[in-house]
N, C-alpha and C positions, 0 to 999 in steps of 0.2 A: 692824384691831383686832378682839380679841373680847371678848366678854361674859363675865366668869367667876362672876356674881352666879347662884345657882341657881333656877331658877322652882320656886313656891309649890308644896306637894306637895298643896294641900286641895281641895276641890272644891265648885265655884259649883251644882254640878246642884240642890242639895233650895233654891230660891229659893221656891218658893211652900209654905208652912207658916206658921203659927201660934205655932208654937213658941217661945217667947222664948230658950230655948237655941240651936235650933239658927239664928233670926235672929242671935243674937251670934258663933255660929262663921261663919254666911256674911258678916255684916261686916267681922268680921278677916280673911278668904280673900279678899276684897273689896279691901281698902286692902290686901293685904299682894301682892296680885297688880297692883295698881293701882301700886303705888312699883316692884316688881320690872319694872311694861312703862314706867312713865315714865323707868328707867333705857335703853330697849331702843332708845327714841325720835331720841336725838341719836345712835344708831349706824347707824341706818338711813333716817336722812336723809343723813348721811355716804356712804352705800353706794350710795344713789340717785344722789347730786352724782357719786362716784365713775363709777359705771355711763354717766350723761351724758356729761361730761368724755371716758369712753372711746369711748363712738359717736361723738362728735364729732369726736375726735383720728384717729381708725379712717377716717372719710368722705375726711380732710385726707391722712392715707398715702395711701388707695387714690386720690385725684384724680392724689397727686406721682407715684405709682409709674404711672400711667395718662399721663401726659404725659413722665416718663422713658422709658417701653419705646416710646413715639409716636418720639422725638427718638430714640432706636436705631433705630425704624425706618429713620427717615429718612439716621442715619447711614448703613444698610447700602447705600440706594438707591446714596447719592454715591459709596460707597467707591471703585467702580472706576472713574469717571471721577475720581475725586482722585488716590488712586494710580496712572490712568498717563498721569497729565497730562506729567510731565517725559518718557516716553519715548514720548509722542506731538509734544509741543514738539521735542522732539533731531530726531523724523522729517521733523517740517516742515521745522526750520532747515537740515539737510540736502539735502531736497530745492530748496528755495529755491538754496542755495550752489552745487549744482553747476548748476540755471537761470544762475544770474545770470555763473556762471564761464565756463560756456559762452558766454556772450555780449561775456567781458570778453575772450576769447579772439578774436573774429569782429571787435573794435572796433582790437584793436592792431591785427592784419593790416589793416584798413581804411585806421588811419591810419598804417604803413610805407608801404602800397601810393600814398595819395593824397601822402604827402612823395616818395616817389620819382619819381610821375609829374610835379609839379610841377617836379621838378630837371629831368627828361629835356627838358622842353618850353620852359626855359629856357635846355638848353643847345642845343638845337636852331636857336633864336631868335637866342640869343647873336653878337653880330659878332665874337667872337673867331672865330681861324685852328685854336687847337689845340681842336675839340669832340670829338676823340675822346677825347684825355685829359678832358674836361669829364665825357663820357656815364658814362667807369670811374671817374670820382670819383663819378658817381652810382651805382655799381653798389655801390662799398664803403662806402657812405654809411652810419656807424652811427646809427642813430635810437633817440631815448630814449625810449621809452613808461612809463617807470616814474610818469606821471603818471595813469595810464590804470588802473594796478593798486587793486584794491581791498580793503582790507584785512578780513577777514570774522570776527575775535576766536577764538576756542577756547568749545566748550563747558566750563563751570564743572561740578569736583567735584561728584559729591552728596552731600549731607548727610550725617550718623548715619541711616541709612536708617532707618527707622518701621515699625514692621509693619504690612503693607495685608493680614493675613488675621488674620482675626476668629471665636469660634465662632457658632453661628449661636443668633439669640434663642429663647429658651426652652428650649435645650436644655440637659441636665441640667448640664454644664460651666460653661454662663453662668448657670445659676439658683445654680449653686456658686458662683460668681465676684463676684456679682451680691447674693444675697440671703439664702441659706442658710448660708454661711462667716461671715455678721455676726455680730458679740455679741450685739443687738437680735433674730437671728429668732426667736430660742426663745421669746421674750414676745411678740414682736407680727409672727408669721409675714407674710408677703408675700401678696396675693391669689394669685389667679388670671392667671399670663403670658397673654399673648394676642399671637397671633402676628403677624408684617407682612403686610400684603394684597402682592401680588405687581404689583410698577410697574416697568417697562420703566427701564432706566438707559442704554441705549446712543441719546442724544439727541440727541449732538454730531454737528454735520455739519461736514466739515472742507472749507475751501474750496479751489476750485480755484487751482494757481499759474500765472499769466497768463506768456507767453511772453516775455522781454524780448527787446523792439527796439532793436536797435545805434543809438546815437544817431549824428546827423548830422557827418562828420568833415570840418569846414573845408579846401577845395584851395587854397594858396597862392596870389594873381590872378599869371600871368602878364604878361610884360613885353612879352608883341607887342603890335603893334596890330591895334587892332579890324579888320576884315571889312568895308570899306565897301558898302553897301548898293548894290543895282543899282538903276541909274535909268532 
């Protein structure tokens, strides 16, 4: 608001005189400067609340904007272990798949081998006449290991990809993007950016993938007898 009431054009200076005139001009120069500042009063306490109000509101921005550019920082740290988490996960799962495939490979040959030698040593034993036709029935012996296969899923699509590059804080781009582009800067500009302290991101240690051991593959008991023991 303003004042459009005009101050008093007379003047207080000749107060110490005798005068009975000129004490009746400085009375009226007196009340008539006295109503013109009593009007002046309710504007400039107004003006004062206002001025408060704004330091206060001012303190309350720079805190949020001070734990906003904090929290970019922090974004910036994670960024590159968040975006390339999935093509670090794909490398693991990969690596894992051809371990464990290699192994699912050394377990069927384990257990052809240990079905076949079972059969041989049966038909060895066997009191039948014909074990040669016995031994070529074990040679053609089809065996199923499809219980042995393991089944290991597909990596899933990725997403609407996200952009994992960002510009970097405080640069002119982000203080564009950021602070300067708002409706709000031109009244209550933004402090002072202040930059990220520089922290290591590369934290993750990826562990090692442990050898798989071909599990134990059951030999059918053969049908001879035991071995009697020397006495």
């Amino acid at each position: 608001e303003s004042f459009t009431g005009a101050p008093p054009t007379c003047s207080l200076a000749q107060v110490a005189t005798d005068s009975p005139e000129a004490l009746e001009i400085f009375e009226k120069c007196l009340r008539s400067t006295y109503e013109w500042t009593a009007g002046l009063e309710p504007l400039r306490e107004a003006c004062y609340a206002a001025h408060e109000e704004l330091r206060h509101q001012a303190e309350k921005c720079r805190a949020q904007q001070a734990r906003f550019e904090a929290s970019s920082c922090l974004f910036v740290t994670k960024q590159e272990v968040v975006c390339g988490c999935r093509e670090r996960t794909i490398d693991h799962f990969e690596t894992r798949r051809k371990s464990v495939s290699a192994g699912e490979l050394t377990r069927k040959a384990m257990y052809k081998s240990a079905v076949q030698m079972a059969c041989h040593i049966d038909a060895l034993v066997s009191n039948g006449t014909d074990k040669r036709g016995v031994l070529q029935s074990c040679k053609d012996l089809q065996i199923d290991t499809s219980h042995l296969e393991i089944a290991y899923g597909s990596v899933p699509e990725a997403e609407a990809a996200s952009t994992c590059s960002s510009e970097p804080l405080c640069s002119h781009k982000w203080l564009s993007q950021e602070y300067t582009s708002r409706g709000w800067h031109a009244k209550a500009p933004a402090a002072e950016c202040i930059l990220c302290k520089k922290i290591p991101t590369n934290t993750t240690v990826t562990p090692p993938v442990p050898t798989p051991t071909p599990a134990p593959v059951r030999i059918p008991a053969s049908s001879s007898a035991p071995t009697p023991a020397p006495t």
